[in-house]
C-alpha positions in Angstrom: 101.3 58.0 120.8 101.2 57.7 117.0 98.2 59.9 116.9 100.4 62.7 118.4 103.4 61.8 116.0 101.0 62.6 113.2 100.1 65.4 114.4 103.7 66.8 115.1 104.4 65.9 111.5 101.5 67.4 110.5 102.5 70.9 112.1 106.1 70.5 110.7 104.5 70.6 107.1 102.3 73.2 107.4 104.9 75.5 108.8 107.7 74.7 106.0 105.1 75.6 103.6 104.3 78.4 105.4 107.8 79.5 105.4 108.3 78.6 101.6 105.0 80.6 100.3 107.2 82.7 98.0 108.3 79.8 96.0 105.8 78.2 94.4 107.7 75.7 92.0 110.2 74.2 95.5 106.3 74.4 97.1 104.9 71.8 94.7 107.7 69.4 95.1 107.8 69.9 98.8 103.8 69.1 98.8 104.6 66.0 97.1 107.7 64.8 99.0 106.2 64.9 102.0 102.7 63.3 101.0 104.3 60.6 100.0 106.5 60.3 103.2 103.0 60.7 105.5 101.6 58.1 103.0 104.9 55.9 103.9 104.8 56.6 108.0 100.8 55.4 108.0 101.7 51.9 106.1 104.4 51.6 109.2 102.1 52.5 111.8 99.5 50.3 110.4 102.1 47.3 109.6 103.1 46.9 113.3 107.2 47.6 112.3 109.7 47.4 115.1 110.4 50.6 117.0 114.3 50.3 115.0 112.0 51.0 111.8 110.4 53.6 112.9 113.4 55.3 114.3 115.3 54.9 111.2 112.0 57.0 109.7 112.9 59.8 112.2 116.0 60.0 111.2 115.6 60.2 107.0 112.7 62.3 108.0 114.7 64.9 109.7 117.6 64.7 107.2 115.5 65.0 104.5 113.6 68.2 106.0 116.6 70.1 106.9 118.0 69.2 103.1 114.8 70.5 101.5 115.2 73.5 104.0 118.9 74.3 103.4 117.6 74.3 99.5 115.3 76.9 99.8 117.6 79.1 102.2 121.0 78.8 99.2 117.9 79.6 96.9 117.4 82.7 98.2 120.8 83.5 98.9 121.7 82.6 95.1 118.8 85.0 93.8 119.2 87.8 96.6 122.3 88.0 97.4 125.0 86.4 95.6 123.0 87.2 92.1 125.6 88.3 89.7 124.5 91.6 88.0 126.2 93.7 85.2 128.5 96.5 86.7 127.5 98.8 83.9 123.6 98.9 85.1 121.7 102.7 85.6 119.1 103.9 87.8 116.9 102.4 85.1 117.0 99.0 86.3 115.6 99.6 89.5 112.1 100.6 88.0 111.5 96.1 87.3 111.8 96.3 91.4 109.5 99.4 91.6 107.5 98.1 89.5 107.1 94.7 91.4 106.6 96.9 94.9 104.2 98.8 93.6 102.3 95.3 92.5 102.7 93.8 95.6 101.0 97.0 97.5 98.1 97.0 94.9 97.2 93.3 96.4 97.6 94.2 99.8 95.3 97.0 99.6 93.2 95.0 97.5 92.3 92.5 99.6 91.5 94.9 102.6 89.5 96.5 99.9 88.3 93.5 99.1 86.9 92.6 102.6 84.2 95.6 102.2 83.5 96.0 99.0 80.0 94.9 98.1 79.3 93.8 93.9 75.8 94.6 93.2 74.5 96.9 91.2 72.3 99.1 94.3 74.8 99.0 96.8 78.4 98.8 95.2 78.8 102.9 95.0 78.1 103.4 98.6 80.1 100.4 99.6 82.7 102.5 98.5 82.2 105.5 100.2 81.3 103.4 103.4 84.9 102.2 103.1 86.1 105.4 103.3 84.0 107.7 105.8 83.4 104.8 108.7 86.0 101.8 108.2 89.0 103.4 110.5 91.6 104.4 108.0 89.4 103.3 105.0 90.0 106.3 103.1 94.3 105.6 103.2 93.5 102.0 101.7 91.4 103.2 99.1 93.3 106.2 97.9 96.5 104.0 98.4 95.3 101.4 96.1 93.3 104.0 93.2 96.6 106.0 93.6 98.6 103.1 93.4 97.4 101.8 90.0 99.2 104.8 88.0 102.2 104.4 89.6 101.7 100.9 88.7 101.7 101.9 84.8 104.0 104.6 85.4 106.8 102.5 86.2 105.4 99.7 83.9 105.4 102.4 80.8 109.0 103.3 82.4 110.3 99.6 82.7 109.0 99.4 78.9 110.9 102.0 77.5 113.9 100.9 79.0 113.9 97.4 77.5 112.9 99.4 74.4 115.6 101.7 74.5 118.3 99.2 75.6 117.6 95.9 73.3 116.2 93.7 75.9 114.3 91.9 73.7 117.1 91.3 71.5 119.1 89.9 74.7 116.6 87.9 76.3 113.7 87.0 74.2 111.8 84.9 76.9 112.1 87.6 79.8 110.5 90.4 76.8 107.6 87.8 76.1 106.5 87.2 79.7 107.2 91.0 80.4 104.1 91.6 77.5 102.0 89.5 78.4 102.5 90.8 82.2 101.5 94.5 80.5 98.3 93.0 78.7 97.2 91.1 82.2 98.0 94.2 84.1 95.8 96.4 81.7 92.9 93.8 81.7 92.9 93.9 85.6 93.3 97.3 85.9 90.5 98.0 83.6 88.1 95.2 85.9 89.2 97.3 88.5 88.3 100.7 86.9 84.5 99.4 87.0 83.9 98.5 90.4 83.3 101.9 92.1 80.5 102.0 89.8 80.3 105.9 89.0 79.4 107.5 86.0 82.1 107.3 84.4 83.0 103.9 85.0 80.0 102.7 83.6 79.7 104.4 80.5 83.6 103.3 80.0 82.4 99.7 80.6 79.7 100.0 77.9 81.9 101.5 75.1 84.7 98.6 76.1 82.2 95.9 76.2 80.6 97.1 72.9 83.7 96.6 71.3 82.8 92.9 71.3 79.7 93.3 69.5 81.1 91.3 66.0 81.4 88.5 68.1 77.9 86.3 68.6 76.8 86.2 71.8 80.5 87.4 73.5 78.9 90.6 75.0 76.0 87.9 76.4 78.4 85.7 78.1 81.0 88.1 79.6 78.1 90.7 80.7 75.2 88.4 81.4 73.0 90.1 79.2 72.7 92.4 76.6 74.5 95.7 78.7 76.5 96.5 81.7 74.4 95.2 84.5 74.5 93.5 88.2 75.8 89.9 86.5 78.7 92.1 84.9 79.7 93.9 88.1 80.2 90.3 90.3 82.0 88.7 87.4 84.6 92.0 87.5 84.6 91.5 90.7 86.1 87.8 90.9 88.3 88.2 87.9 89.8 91.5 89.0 90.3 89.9 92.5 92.0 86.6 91.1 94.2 87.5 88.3 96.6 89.4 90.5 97.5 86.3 91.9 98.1 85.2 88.4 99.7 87.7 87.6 102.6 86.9 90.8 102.7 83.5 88.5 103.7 85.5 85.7 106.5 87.3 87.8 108.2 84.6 89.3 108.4 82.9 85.4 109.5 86.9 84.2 112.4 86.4 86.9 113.5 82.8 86.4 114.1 84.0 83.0 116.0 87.3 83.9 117.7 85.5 86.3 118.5 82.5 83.9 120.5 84.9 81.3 121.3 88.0 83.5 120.1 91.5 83.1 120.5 93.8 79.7 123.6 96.4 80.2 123.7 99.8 78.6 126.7 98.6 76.6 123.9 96.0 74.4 127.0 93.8 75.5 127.4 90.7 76.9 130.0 90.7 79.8 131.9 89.3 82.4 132.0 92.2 84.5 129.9 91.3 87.4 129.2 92.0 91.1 126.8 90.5 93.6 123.3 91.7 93.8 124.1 92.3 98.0 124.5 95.0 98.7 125.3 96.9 95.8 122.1 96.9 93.7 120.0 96.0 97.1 120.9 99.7 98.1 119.8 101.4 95.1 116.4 99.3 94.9 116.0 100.2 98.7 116.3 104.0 97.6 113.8 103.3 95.1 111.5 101.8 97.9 111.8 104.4 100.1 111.0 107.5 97.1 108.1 105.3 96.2 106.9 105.5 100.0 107.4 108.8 99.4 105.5 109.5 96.5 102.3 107.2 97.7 102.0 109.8 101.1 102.3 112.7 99.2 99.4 111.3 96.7 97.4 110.0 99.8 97.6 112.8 101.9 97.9 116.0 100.0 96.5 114.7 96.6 99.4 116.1 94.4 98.1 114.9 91.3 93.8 114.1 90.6 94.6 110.9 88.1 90.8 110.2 87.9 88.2 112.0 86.2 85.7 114.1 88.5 82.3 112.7 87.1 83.5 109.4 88.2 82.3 110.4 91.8 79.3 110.7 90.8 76.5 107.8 91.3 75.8 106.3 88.0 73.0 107.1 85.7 72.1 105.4 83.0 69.9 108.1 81.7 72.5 110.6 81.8 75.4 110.5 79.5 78.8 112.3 80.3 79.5 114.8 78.4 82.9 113.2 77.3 83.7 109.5 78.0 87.5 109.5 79.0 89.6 106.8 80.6 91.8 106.6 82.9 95.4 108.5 81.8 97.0 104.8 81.4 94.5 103.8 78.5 94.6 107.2 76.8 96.6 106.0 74.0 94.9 103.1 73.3 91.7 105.3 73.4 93.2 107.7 71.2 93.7 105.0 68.7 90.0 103.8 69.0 88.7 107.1 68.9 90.2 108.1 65.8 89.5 105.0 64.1 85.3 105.3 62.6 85.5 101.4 61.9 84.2 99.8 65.3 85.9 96.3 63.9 88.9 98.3 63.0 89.0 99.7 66.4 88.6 96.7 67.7 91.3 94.9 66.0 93.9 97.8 66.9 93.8 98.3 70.2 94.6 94.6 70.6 97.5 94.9 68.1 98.9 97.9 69.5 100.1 96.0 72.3 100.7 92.3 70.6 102.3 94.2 68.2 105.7 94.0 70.2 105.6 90.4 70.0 107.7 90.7 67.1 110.5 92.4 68.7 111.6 88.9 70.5 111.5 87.1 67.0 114.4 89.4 65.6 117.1 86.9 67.5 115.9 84.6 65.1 115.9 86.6 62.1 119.3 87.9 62.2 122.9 86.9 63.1 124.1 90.4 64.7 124.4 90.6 68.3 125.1 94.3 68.5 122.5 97.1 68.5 124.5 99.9 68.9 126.2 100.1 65.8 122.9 100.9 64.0 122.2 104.2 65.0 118.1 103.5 65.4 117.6 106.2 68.2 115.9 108.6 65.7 112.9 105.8 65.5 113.2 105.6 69.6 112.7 109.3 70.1 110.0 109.6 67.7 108.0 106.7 68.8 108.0 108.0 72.6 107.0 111.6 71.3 104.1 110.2 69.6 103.1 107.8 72.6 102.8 111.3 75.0 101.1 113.0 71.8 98.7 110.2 71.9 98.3 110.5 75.9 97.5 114.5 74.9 95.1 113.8 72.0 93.0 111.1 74.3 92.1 113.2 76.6 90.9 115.8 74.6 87.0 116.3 73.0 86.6 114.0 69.8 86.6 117.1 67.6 88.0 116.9 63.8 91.5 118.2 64.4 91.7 115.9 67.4 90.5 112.6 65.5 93.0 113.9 62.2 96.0 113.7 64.3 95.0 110.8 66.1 94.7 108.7 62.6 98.5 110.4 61.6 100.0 109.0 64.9 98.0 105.9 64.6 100.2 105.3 60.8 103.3 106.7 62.5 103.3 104.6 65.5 103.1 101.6 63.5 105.8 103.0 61.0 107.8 103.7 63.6 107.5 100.3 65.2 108.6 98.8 61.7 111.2 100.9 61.7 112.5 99.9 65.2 112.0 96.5 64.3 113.5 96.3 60.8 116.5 99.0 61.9 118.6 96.1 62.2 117.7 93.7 59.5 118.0 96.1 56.8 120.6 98.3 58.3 122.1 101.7 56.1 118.7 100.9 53.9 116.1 100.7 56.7 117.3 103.4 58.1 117.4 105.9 54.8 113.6 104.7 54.6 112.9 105.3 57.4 114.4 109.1 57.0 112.2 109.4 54.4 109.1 108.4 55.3 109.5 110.0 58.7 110.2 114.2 56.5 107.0 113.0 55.0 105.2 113.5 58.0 107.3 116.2 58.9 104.4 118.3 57.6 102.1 117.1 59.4 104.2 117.3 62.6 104.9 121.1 62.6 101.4 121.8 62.2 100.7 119.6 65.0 102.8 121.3 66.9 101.5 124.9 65.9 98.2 123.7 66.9 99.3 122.9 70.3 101.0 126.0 71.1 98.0 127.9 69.8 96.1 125.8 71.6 97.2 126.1 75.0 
């Protein structure tokens, strides 16, 4: 009889925690609640109480469940439905949600992918192609999930503007710090990710990355297990790209509480008291933005709009044969721009990783100043410029490390940073900044218009 009551108990756990999988923190707390409530019904069983006792159990028992249940069903209504929002928000605070769907596809394709994929170094290129000529609907997975990875960093590079543009790291420091450190994750796992078909261009990517880490004594040893890109490196890609997406959903739900902590950014850079619910004003816009997104994957998928990866990656790798030019995917050309025009392989080194800690900073200038207004300080000059030069440096990436190519990389390398000073400092410094920044910016006026020229004579 006892045995049995256990074991009911037992099934009522596992399914709240089933039911509660999408709340992690409530999940902990539940865990522990109710292991020490099993470790409290075993010392009455094995104290021979009164059948009173153990029906008074029963009853806190129950209470206690449908309370902890009840908590987690006003949590969601709080954070999906009755969420207060700003009334003044665009179609450009749908792309966070996008941007989380198009996550949340990645590691469902993933794991199917997962299920098949093989990590050694003789058997990993034809595991992929197994996948997609003899699995039944292998090839949708796969193209869904390499597909699915730049419309991951499109949205991402989108979502990232958008805060840029609209001062949300000047409203909500802590949502801007876990939203960078969601971007460097998300670029480390794609690039673990980029490796494991194992063609030719994958593994010569691999090599240049991996040599980057050369200063450091025995770093390439331990992350490669030995001295070059070989069958250790591919099965330790192969766990860390499989297991940091599920850090990364840790990251998320920490990137949310804070959002939903202060509230979302507004165009007006204001903070107002003109709100309305989440449901089903905001839920109808995001569900728009799920159903384009659909869209967009089966059109990718089945008609191949767009070929985001480079032909020679196809191909079986050779370590004998070089490609003729090593190029990423489009997501890390401007990083690779950067390394390419820098002949220092320390130097290199050290800017690629500052090009993206670099906006850090941005969530320190709360504390640096006492202004709460952005809009007043007319820093859209800086904006512009600095998203011109982030597609010049997507152009210049892809393109044959010849000396015009590596010149304008090193100008945009100096005007990116400039320009990130000046978006940083616009507000600090304000009339002055900004003059300086006028400046500086018709000094490389020059070298702009001939860019320019060069392109249109280029093409």
């Amino acid at each position: 009889m006892y045995r049995g009551r256990e074991r009911e108990e037992e099934k009522k756990v596992t399914s709240l925690l089933f039911s509660s999988f999408l709340f992690p923190f409530p999940l902990f707390f539940t865990a522990q609640y109710y292991s020490l409530h099993n470790r409290t019904f075993t010392y009455i069983i094995n104290s021979r109480s009164t059948v009173d006792d153990l029906v008074l159990y029963d009853y806190r028992l129950c209470y206690d469940c449908y309370f902890i249940k009840l908590y987690f069903v006003l949590l969601m209504k709080s954070h999906l439905q009755s969420y207060p929002c700003p009334l003044q928000i665009n179609s450009f605070w749908n792309l966070g949600f996008l941007l989380g769907i198009t996550i949340i596809l990645q590691i469902i394709t993933g794991i199917f992918l997962g299920l098949h994929y093989t990590s050694d170094l003789n058997s990993a290129y034809s595991s992929v192609f197994f996948f997609i000529r003899e699995i039944y609907y292998g090839w949708c997975l796969r193209y869904l999930h390499s597909s699915g990875a730049s419309f991951v960093f499109l949205f991402l590079f989108l979502h990232l503007g958008r805060a840029i543009s609209y001062g949300s790291y000047f409203y909500n420091p802590n949502t801007w710090f876990s939203g960078i450190l969601l971007f460097f994750f998300l670029m480390v796992t794609a690039f673990l990710g980029y490796v494991l078909p194992f063609g030719q261009m994958s593994f010569w990517g691999a090599t240049v990355i991996t040599n980057l880490l050369s200063p450091f004594p025995c770093l390439i040893e331990w992350v490669c297990g030995g001295h070059y890109v070989y069958n250790p490196t591919l099965k330790r890609f192969f766990l860390f790209h499989f297991v940091f997406p599920f850090l990364l959903c840790g990251f998320r739900i920490l990137h949310l509480f804070y959002l939903h902590f202060h509230s979302s950014n507004n165009p007006l850079r204001l903070n107002t008291n003109n709100k309305i619910p989440f449901f089903p004003f905001i839920f109808l816009k995001d569900f728009f933005g799920f159903i384009l997104i659909l869209c967009l994957y089966l059109l990718q998928t089945h008609f191949g709009i767009s070929s985001f990866s480079h032909p020679d990656n196809a191909l079986e790798v050779c370590g004998l044969l070089t490609p003729l030019h090593i190029v990423p995917e489009w997501y890390f050309l401007c990083q690779y721009a950067m390394l390419k025009a820098v002949p220092n392989k320390n130097a290199g080194f050290i800017i690629l990783l500052t090009s993206i800690f670099t906006f850090f900073f941005f969530g320190e200038i709360r504390n640096l100043t006492t202004f709460t207004r952005l809009m007043d300080y007319n820093n859209g000059f800086s904006i512009s410029s600095f998203f011109l030069s982030f597609l010049s440096f997507l152009w210049i990436g892809a393109q044959f490390p010849q000396e015009k190519f590596l010149s304008y990389g090193r100008i945009l390398t100096l005007h990116y940073y400039f320009l990130l000073m000046c978006i940083l400092f616009s507000i600090l410094f304000l009339e002055d900044t900004l003059l300086f920044s006028l400046l500086l910016s018709s000094f490389f006026l020059q070298d702009y218009i001939s860019f320019i020229l060069s392109l249109v004579f280029f093409f």
